[in-house]
N, C-alpha and C positions, 0 to 999 in steps of 0.2 A: 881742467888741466890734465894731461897725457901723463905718464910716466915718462921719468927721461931718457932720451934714447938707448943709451948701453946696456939698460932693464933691460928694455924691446928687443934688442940683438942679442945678448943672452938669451932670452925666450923663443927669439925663431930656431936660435941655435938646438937648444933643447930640443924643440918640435923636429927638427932637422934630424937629430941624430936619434929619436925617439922610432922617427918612423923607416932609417932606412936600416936600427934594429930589429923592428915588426918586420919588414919587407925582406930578411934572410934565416927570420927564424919558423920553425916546420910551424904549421898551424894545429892546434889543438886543443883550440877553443869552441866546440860544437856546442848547439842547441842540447845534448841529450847529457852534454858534461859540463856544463858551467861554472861548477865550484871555483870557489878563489886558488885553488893551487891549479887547476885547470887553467889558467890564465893570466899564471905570474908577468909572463911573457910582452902580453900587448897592454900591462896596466902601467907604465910610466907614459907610456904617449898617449893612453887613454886619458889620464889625469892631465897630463899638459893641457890636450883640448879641448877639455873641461872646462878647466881652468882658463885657457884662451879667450872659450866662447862665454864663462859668467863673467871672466873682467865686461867686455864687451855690451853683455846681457845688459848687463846691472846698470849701465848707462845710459841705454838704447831708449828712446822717447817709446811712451804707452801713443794710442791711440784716444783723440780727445773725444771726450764725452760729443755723443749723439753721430759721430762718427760711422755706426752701427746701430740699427733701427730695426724694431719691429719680429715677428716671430716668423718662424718658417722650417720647412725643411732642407735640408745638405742629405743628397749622394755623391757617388761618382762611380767610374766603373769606363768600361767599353762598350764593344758592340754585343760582348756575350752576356751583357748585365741589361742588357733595357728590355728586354724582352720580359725578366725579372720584375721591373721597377714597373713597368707598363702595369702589370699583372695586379700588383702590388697599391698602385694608386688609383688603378680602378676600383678597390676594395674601399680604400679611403674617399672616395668621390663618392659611389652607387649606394655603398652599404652604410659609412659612417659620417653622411653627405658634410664631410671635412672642408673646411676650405681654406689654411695654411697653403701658402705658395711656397714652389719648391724652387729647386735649383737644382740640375746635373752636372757634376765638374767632371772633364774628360781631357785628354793631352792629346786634341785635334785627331781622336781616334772615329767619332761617331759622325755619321751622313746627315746629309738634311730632313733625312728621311726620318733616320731619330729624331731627330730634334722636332722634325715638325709631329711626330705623336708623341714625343712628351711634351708639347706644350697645347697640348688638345685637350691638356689634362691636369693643366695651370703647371708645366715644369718645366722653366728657361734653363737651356744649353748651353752653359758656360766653360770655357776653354781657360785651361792651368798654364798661362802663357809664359811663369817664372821659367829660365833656362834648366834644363836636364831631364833626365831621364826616370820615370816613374817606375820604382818596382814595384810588387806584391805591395797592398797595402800603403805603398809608401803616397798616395794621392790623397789620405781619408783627414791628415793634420791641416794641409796648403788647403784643402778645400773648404773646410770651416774657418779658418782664417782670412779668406779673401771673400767670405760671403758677406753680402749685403748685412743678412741678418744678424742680430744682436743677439735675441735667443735662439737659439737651434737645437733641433732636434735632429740628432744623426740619424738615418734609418740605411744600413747596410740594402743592395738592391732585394736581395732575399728575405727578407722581412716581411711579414704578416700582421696588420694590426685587429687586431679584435677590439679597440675603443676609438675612438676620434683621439690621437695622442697628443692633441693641442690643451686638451682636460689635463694632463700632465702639469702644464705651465701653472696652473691655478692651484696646484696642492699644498699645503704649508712645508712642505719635504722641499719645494724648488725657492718659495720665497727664502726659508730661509738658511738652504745652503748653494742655489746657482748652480745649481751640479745634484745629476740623476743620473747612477753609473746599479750594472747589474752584474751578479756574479756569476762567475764561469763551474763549471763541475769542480774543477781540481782543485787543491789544498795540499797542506803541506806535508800530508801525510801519505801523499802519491808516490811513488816512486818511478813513473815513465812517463807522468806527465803532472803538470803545473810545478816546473823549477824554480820559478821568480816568487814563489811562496818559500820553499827552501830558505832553513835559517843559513845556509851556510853558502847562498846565491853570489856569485860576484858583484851585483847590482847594488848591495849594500851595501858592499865595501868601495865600491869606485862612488857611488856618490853618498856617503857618510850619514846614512840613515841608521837609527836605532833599529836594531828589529825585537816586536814586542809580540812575545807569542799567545798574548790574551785580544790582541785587537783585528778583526776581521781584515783590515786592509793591509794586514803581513801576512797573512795566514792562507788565504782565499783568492786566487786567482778572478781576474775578471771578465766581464764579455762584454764587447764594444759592437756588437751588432745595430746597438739602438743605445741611447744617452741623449741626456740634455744639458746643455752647456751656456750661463751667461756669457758672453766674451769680455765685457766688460768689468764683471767681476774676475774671472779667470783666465786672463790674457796669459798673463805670467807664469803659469804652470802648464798652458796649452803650448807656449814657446818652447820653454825647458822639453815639453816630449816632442814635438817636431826635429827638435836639435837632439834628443839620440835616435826618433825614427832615422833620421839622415844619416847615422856613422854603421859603416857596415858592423862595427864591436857589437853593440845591441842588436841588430837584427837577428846577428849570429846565437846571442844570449837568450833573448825572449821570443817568444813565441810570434812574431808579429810584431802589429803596436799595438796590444788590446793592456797587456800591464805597462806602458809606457805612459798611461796616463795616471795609473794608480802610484806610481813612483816618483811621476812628477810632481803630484797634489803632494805626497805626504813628504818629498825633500825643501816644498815650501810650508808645509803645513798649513796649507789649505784645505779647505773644508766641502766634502761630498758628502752626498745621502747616499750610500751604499743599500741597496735596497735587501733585505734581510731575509730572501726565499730563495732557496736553492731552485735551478730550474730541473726542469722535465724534460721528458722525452713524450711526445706523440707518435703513434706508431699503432701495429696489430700483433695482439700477443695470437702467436702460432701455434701449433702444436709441438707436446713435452716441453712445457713451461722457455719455448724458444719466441723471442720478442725479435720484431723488426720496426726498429727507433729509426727512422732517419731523421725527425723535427723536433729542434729544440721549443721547449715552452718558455715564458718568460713571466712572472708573478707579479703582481701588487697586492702588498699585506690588507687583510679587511679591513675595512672601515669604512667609513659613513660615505667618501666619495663615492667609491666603487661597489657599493654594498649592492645595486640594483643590477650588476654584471654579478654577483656570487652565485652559486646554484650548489650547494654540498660542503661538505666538510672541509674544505681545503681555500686557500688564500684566491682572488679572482687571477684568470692566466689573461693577459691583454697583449702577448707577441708571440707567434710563432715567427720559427728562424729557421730556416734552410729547406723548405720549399721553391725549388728550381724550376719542374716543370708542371704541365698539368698532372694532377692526380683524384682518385675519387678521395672521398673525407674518411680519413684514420678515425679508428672509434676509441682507442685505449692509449689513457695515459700511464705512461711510468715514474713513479715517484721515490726519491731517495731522500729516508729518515736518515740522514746525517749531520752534525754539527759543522759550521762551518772548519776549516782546515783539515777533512775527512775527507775520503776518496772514495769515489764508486766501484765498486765489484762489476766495471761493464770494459767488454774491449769497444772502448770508440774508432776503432779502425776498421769494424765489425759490423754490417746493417745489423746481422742478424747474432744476437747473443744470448744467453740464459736469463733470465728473471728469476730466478731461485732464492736469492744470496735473500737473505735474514732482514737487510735494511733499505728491500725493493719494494713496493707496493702496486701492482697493477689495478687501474682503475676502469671499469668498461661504461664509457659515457654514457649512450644511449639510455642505462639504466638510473645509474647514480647521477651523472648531471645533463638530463635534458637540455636542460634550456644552453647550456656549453656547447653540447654536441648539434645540438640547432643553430646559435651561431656560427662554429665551425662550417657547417654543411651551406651556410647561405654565405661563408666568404669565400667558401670555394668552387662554389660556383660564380663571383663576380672576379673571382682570379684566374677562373677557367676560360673565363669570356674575356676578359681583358690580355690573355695572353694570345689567343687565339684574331683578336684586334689587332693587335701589334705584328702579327704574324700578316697576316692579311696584307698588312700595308708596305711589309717590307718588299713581300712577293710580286707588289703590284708597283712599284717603283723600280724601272729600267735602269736606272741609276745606282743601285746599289749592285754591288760585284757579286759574282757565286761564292767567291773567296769569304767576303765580309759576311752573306748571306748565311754561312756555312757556322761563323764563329759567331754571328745574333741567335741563331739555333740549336747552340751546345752542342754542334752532330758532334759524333767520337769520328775523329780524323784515325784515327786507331784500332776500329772496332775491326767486322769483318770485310768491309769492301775499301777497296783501293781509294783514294781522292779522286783521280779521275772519272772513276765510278758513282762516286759521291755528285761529284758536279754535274756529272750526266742525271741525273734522276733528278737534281734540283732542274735543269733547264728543261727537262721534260716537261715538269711541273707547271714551269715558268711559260713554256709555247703551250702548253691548255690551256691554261687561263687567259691567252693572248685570244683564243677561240670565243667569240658572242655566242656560238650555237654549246659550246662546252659548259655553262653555266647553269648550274641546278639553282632554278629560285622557290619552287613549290614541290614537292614530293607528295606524292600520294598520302591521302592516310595511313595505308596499309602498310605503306612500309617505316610509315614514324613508329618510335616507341624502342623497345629494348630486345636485341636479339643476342640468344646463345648459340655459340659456334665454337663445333668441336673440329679439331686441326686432323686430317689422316694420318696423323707420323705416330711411330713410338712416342709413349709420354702422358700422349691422348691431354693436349695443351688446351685447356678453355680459354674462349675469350667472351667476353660480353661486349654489345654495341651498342649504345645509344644514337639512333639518327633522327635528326631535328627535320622537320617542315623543310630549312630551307639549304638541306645538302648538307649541315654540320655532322661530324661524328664524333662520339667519346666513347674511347675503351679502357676496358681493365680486363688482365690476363692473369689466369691462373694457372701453374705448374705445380699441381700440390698443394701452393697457396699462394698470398698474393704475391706476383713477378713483375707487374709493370703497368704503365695506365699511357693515354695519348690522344691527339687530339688532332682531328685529320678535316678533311672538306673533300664531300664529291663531286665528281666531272663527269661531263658523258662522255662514253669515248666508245667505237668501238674495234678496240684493240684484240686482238684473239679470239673474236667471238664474244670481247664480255661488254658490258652495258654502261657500267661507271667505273670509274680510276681513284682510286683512295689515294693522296698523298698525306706523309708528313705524323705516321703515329708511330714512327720509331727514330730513336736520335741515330742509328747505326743506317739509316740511308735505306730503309728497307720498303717498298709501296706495296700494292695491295688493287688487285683489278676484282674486279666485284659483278655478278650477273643475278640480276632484280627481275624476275619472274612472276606474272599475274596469270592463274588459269582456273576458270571455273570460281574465278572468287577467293580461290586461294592465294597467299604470298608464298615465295620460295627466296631465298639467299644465298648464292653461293660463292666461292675466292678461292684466287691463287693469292701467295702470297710470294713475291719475288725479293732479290737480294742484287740488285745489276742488272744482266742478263740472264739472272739463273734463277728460275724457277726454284722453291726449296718447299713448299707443300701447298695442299689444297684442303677445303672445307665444308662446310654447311651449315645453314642456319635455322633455330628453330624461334618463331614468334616466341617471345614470353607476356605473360599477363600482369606485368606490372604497368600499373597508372603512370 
């Protein structure tokens, strides 16, 4: 039975007059000011449609048993995330020969071309066909919600597994709470970042949660890069954060959706395994105790499962998070002795920050955890190859645009060359490969292996080379210290006099003509390195004797 009508027309009425008060009043409800008096303003039409959407909720039929089957993986993302995911589940195929089947939810953004190499690699391209419009984050709730699968594992496209994370499903932590959620740096004792920990958040007062400053899930902001979710157990509080993903008020409020799920569980009182290790940073500590973090780590506490992944004093790390492009392997983790609801002494807006502070701990793998840093070094190499896959095939399908080409590739539309510019050096690219005589399949031995190349400019810029057998290259460059790494393919060509054409080891659109020299037995190396039409320096190369 309905409420009887003149309820209901008083209530639209309200909503009615709620929102065309929001709609004339200044806005001044930011993400960095959230508090309740920050906000007095948009809290009666917030409660209204609160209020609108639980009457509603509370009636709304569940989904019947078996409805949802079986385990798997949930992404989504665009064309600028598969290149990521590709990377990412060649690790889980090669290295942790996984076989969970995936799914990519996307809003009719991606080609056949993606789709046809994620599912080269067991991962069906599935289209978010509900009406509207997808922002930031706002695809990561509808996509676990309309997956086939019943348990799911989220894995954000930039995600790193260092275990087979289907072992997850099997811990007494999933049997017996249905929910595997991981905590983020910030706490409630930050003050420029984790506000939805803040005792004095809006978020607890528009939806009537205690806040208790003894329990981790007030206290501790969380990260939603990776999670595991029954749906069938936790239908009802995956809805409830979908329904404030969707209100612009929260978006504004929280960071994302990442505490949109830790707010939903605890106003039903629902039950997560909040997993109890603060994450890390992976990175190289530099010189004068200067650390460059760009990758989150991610922990599972020791114990008997994971105890054959431990290697040292510290809990086993099974996710790196925010590796984008190719890179060589980081040797040094950063660790922060803090209680939950504490704050790190790091500018996260910051690659590069101090590691000084009192409750830091630098760790240098190679030493302390072998067998770590061997894992690492052997999934970054099946992500350097799988990203490099993916690149391959984007290149070599006519059908995808320079445009699309350009945003599967992270180039900076931004950096130092025009688009137009941009686009020229990709179709450059695009008519050599179109070339059968253009194609390196066998390289000399002489010129496999690892070469150092110092730049003519001011600066005196190293770079190292690795060139493979069959025309691949991988670099890492030095200014000082480390500055950038990439991953390119050579051509013949001979363009100005030079021998092969390097594309594709810089995201700002910059190539690289290359002249390979055999005389008397010796090898020689040398490059321009272009930006457009503009030359911007030249170099040379010395053999090195690594194996």
């Amino acid at each position: 039975m309905g409420r009887p009508f003149p309820e209901r027309l008083l209530r639209l009425l309200r909503l009615a007059a709620s929102f065309f008060t929001a709609l004339w009043t200044p806005v001044t409800c930011e993400r960095h000011c959230p508090r309740v008096e920050d906000c007095e303003s948009f809290l009666p039409s917030e409660r209204d449609a609160l209020s609108a959407f639980v009457y509603d909720w509370e009636r709304a039929s569940e989904p019947a048993p078996g409805e949802f089957e079986g385990r798997g993986i949930v992404m989504s993302g665009g064309p600028f995330h598969v290149l990521q995911a590709l990377a990412n589940l060649r690790v889980l195929r090669d290295v942790w020969q996984s076989q969970l089947p995936g799914e990519f939810w996307h809003a009719f953004e991606l080609t056949a071309a993606h789709c046809q190499a994620l599912k080269s690699l067991n991962v069906e391209c599935k289209t978010l066909r509900n009406p509207g419009v997808f922002g930031i984050y706002g695809a990561i709730i509808p996509s676990i919600l309309m997956s086939r699968f019943r348990h799911v594992i989220w894995l954000d496209t930039d995600v790193t597994p260092l275990i087979d994370p289907a072992r997850l499903f099997d811990t007494p932590e999933y049997e017996k709470y249905g929910a595997i959620f991981w905590p983020d740096h910030w706490g409630s004792r930050c003050t420029k970042f984790g506000q939805s920990a803040w005792p004095n958040h809006v978020a607890w007062e528009l939806l009537d949660i205690p806040y208790n400053r003894t329990d981790p899930m007030c206290i501790q902001e969380q990260e939603t890069s990776i999670f595991l979710v029954d749906k069938d157990r936790h239908w009802k509080p995956l809805t409830l954060a979908n329904y404030m993903l969707g209100r612009r008020f929260f978006t504004k409020v929280l960071s994302g959706c990442k505490d949109s799920f830790r707010l939903a569980w605890l106003k039903l009182g629902a039950k997560m395994f909040l997993v109890n290790r603060r994450p890390a940073l992976l990175g190289l500590d530099g010189l004068e105790g200067k650390f460059l973090g760009p990758h989150m780590v991610h922990f599972w506490p020791r114990g008997e499962l994971f105890d054959g992944e431990a290697a040292g004093p510290i809990s086993v790390p099974i996710f790196v998070h925010q590796k984008k492009r190719p890179s060589p392997t980081l040797r040094h983790l950063l660790r922060f002795k803090l209680p939950f609801g504490g704050c790190p002494s790091m500018k996260i807006m910051q690659q590069v920050f101090s590691a000084g502070s009192p409750e830091m701990k630098v760790v240098h793998l190679p030493d302390v955890m072998p067998k770590i840093y061997d894992k690492l070094r052997t999934t970054d190499d099946a992500w350097n190859l799988g990203w490099a896959f993916g690149r391959e095939i984007l290149f070599a399908d006519p059908n995808v645009g320079l445009d699309i080409l350009m945003r599967s590739l992270s180039i900076d539309t931004h950096g130092q060359l025009p688009k137009d510019e941009l686009e020229q050096v990709l179709e450059d690219e695009r008519s050599t490969r179109a070339r059968p005589d253009a194609h390196v399949t066998m390289l000399s031995s002489g010129w496999v292996g690892w070469w150092q190349i110092l730049y003519d400019e001011p600066g005196q810029i190293m770079r190292s080379y690795r060139i493979f057998p069959n025309g691949n290259v991988s670099s890492v460059t030095y200014q000082g210290d480390y500055d950038g790494s990439g991953h390119g393919r050579l051509f013949r060509s001979n363009s100005r006099g030079y021998s092969h054409v390097l594309y594709g080891l810089h995201a700002e659109g910059k190539y690289e003509l290359l002249r390979l020299e055999e005389q008397a037995g010796q090898y020689y190396l040398a490059l321009e390195v272009w930006i457009g039409s503009t030359k911007i320096t030249t170099g040379d190369g010395e053999k090195l004797p690594i194996p």
